[in-house]
N, C-alpha and C positions, 0 to 999 in steps of 0.2 A: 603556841597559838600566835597569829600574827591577826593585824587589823588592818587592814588597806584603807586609805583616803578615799573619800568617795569623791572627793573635787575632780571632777574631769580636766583633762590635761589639754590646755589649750594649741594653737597652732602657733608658733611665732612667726610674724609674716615677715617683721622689719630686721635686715640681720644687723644692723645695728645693736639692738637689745642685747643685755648682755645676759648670756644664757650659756647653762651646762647641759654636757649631756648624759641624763638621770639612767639608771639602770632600773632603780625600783629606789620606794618611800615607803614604810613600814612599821608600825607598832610590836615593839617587841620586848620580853626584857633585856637591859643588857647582861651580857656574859662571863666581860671580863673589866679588867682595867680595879680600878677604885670604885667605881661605878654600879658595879654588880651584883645584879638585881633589882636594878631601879627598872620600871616602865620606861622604856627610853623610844625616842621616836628616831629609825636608820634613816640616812642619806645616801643610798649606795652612786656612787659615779663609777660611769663608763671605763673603760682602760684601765693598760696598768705595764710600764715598760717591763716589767721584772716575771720571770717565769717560776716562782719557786717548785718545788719537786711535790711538797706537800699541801700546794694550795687548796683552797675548797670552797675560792667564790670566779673557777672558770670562767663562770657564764656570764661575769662584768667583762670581761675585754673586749668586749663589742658588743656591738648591738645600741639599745638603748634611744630613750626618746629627749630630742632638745626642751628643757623647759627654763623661761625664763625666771630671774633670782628672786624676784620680788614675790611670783607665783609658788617657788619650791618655799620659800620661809612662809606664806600663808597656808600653805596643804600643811607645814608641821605643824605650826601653829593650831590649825582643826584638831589633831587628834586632843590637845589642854592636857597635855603630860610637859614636864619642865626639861626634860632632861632631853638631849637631842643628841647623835651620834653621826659626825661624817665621814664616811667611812667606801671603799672601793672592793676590787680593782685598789690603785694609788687615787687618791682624789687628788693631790695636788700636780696631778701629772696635766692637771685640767689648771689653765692659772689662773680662769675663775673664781676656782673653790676659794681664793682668798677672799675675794669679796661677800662670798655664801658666807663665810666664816666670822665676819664684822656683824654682815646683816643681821643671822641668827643671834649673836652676843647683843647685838644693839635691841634685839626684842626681848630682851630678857632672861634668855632660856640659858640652861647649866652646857655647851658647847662642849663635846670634845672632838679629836680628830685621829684617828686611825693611819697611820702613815707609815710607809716601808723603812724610814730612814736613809732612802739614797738619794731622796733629793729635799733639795734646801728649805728648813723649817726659819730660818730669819724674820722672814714677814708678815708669819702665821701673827694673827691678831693675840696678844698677850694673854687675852682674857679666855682664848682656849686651851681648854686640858690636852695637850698631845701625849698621844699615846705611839711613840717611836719603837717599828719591829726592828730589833736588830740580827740582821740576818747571820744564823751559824753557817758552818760547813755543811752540813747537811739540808740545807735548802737547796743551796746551786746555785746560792746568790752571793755569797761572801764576800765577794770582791766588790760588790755595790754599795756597801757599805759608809758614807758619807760623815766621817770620823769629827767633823768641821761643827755636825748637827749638836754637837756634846756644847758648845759654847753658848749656847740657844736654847736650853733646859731651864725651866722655871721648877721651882720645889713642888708646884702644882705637875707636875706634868710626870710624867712616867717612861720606863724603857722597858722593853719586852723582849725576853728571850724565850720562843719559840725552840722548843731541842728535841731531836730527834735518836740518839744514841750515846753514848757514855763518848765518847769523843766531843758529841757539840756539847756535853756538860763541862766539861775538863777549856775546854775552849773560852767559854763563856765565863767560868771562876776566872782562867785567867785575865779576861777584857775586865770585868769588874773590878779584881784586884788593880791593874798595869792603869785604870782612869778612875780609880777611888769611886766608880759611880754610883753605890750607896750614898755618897756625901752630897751631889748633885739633884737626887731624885730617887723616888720609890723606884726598884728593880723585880721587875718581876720572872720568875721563873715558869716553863708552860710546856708541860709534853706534848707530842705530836699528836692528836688523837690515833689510837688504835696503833700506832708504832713504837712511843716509848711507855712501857708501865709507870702510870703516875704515881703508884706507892714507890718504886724503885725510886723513882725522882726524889721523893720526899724523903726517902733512907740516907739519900746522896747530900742534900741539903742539909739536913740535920746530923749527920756527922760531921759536916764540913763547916758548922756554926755558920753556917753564910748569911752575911744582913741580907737578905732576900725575901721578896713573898712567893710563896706557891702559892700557884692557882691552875686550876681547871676552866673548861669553857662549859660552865653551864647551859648554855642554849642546846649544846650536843648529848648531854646528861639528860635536859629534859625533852629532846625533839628526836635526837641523833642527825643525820645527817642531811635533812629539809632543807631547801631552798629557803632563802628568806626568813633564817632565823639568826 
């Protein structure tokens, strides 16, 4: 189920204004992270330089309408859920989002950010949860990988391994083990939907004593594969 904003979306006339450009804003729960299952209100932004093989939000790489920052933290605001999610495409591919990212933190609300990992998390506002994808082999991103973003990890904050075959598993034990990143931050573990069996996954983990969480994308559980959830 999602809930759409009913605030209508203004024109920005003065380009001065400092302003992103939104994909969609949304009520939903969320799916994954630490987070999951709260009523969480999306920020989807526009773009996203990275192509992975297994994506499933295409339809952010373009398109999308300019709305100014002050206006996106009031529409999330209207829905009066605490917890908010900014999330793409890459939003920081936008270098606005940094300032969305103070704003929303400065209204109070539980802020996270959804980020590929291949570009620089430094100046993200402390007081957001980052949730960094670390790209396996089997995305067809690997090499974007931005190894720097590890020094930038708050205990709040999390890393995500998206896997798609017993390769990107064996890949990802070893990045874990080679940068201890259990010790830096919760690691989460996450099969491809519909390409890795999440019980396999979970047999792999658990023989492998891995400090890791498994997780599932619940929105896909309860929607399957809907736009805008």
């Amino acid at each position: 189920m999602v809930v759409e904003s009913s605030v209508a979306d203004p024109l920005a006339s003065d380009s001065t204004l400092s302003r992103l450009r939104i994909s969609e804003i949304f009520l939903s729960l969320q799916g994954e992270s630490d987070s999951i299952g709260w009523p969480t209100v999306f920020v989807r932004l526009t773009g996203c330089p990275l192509r992975c093989v297994w994506c499933d939000t295409e339809y952010a790489f373009h398109g999308g309408e300019w709305q100014v920052i002050d206006h996106i933290v009031a529409k999330v605001a209207e829905f009066g859920v605490r917890h908010v999610c900014v999330t793409g495409g890459e939003p920081l591919a936008q270098k606005r989002c940094l300032a969305l990212l103070t704003a929303l933190c400065d209204r109070g609300l539980e802020v996270s950010l959804e980020t590929s990992g291949a570009l620089d998390v430094a100046d993200v506002d402390p007081r957001v949860r980052k949730v960094v994808d670390v790209k396996a082999p089997g995305s067809g991103e690997v090499s974007r990988n931005l190894w720097s973003n590890l020094d930038h990890l708050n205990r709040h904050d999390q890393l995500k391994f998206v896997l798609a075959n017993r390769e990107d598993y064996d890949w990802a034990v070893a990045r874990v083990r080679e940068h201890k990143l259990q010790e830096r931050c919760p690691v989460l573990f996450s099969p491809v939907h519909e390409k890795l069996s999440p019980r396999e996954l979970a047999d792999w983990i658990v023989a492998d004593r891995l400090p890791v969480r498994f997780q599932m994308q619940l929105h896909k559980l309860l929607w399957g594969e809907t736009p805008g959830h």
